[in-house]
N, C-alpha and C positions, 0 to 999 in steps of 0.2 A: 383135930378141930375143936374150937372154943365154942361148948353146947348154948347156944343164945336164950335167953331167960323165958323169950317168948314163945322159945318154939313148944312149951309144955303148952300154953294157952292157947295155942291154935291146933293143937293134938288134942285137945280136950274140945271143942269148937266146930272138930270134922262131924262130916254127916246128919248135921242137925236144917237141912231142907235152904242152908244161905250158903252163898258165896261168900270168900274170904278173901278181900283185897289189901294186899300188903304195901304203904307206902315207907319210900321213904328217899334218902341221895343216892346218886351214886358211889358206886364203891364201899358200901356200907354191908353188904353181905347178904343183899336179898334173895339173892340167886344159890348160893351156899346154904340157906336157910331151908329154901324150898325143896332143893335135893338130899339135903339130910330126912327133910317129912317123908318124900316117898323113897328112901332108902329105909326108914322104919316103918311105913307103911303094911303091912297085912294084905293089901288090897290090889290087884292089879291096875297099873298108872300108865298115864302119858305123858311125858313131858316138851312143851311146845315152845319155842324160843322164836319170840316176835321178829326178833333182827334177822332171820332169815326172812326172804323174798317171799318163797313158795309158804311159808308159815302164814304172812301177812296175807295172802288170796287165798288161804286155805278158809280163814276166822272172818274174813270179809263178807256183808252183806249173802250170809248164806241161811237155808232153813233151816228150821230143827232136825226135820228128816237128814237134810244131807252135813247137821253138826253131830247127828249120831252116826252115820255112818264113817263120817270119819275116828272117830272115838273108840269105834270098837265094842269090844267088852270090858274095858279099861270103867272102872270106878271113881278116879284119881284123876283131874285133869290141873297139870300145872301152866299155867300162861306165864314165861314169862317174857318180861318188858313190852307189856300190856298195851302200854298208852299208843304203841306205835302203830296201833289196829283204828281205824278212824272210828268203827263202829262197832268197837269192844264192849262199848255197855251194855248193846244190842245182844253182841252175842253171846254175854255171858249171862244174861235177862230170859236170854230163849233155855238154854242149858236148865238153867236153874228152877224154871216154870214146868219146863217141859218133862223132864228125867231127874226127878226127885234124890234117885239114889244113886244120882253122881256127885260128889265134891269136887267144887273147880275154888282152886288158890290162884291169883293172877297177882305178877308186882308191875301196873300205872306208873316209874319215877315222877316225884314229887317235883325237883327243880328243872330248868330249864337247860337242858348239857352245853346247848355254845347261843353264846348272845352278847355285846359288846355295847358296850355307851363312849360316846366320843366327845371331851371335854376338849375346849379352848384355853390354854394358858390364858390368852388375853379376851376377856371377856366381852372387850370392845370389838372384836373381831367378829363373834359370836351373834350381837347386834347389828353390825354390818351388814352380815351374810343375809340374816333375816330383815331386813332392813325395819329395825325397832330401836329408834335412841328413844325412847318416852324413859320418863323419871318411872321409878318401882310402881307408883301408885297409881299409874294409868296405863299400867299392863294388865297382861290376863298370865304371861308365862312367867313371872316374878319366884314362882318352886323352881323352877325349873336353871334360872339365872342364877339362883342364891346357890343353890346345890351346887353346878358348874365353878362361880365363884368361890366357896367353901373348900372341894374337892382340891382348886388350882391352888390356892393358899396351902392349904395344907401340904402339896405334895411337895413345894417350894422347901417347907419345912424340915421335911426327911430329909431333903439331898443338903440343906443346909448342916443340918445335923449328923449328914452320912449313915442315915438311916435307910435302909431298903427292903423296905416288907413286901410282900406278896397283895397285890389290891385285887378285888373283887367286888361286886354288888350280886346281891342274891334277888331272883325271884321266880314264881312257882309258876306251873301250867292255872292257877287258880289267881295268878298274877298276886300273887304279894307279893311284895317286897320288903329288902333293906336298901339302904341307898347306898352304903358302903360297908365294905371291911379292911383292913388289915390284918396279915398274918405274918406276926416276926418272932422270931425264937420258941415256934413250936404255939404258939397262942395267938389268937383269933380273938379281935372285938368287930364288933359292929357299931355303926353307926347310922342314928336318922338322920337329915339335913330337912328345918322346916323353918318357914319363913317367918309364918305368926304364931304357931304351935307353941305351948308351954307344958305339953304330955303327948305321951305317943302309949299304943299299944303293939308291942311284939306279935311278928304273926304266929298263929300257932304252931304252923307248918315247920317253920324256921326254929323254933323253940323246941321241937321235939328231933329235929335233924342236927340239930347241933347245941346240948343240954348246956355246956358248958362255958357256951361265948357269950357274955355281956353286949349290949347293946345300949349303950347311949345316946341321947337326943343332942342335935346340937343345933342351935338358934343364934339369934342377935345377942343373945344376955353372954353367950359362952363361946361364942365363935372367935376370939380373939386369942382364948385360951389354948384354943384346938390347933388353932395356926401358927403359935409361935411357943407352945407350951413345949 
């Protein structure tokens, strides 16, 4: 196993009276992370995996008396895939308040695992359904038009070009977003789609899950390039 940079910085972080919440995507190694800590761990540990059933009512709306009893004598408490616990703030608020001299690490995933956006080739269609022919300027949903438009342009584009990347949109339990990605030949860009927008800011979420993908804006000024570039 490939020793991760950070695991020194949360070995140095144990014990000091806070909880340690590891974000990040999935498949990125949070889980491998956290079993190497209490595989070097000293200390006797727990390790607690949200995605089972009996896990989730274990860490539910329970007191501190009966989060210590289940815990044991264990010093080490690992949560993971945290977020699946509705009131894991709760319970990791009570742990931490209550029993100073336990460490609890938990991994909350950052993005959101299944979610789907559903675009209209024909945008007039789109209007229809909703029944909205007003011109862009006496809308309210006009982001939302331009994006669907942008997106269907573009995709026209790949299959013209016999291009087939892998499409996606990103966004987090904290609801940020990207509006788009492509991934072809091993690389990943993102894309904003903004209607009167002439800057965007990256979320930060999305910046530290993925260091290496570009992200550009695309508007009225450059939307022409995107669709037939």
């Amino acid at each position: 196993m490939i020793r991760r940079t950070i695991q020194e910085a949360i070995e140095q972080s144990l014990f000091k009276g806070k909880a340690i919440i590891i974000y990040g995507a999935r498949q990125v190694g949070k889980t491998t992370l956290i079993m190497a800590i209490q595989n070097a761990a000293a200390v006797p540990s727990i390790f607690l995996n949200c995605d089972e059933p009996d896990v989730r009512r274990a860490l539910s709306d329970k007191t501190s008396t009966e989060l210590k009893m289940m815990i044991g004598n264990n010093k080490l408490v690992l949560i993971d895939e945290a977020q699946r616990v509705g009131t894991i703030g709760l319970t990791i608020k009570l742990l931490t308040d209550t029993a100073p001299d336990i460490q609890v690490i938990a991994t909350l995933r950052n993005e959101l695992k299944k979610s789907r956006k559903i675009y209209f080739v024909d945008t007039g269609i789109r209007n229809a359904v909703i029944n909205n022919l007003n011109p862009p300027e006496l809308r309210n949903d006009v982001g939302g038009l331009w994006e669907n438009f942008v997106i269907a342009e573009r995709m026209k584009r790949n299959h013209n070009q016999q291009l087939f990347p892998n499409t996606y949109f990103w966004r987090s339990h904290q609801k940020q977003e990207i509006d788009y990605l492509e991934e072809l030949n091993g690389e990943l860009k993102g894309y904003e789609i903004k209607w009167r927008e002439k800057r965007m800011k990256v979320p930060a979420g999305f910046s530290a899950a993925y260091p290496d993908c570009p992200v550009s804006l695309i508007n009225r000024e450059n939307m022409t390039e995107f669709a037939t570039g």
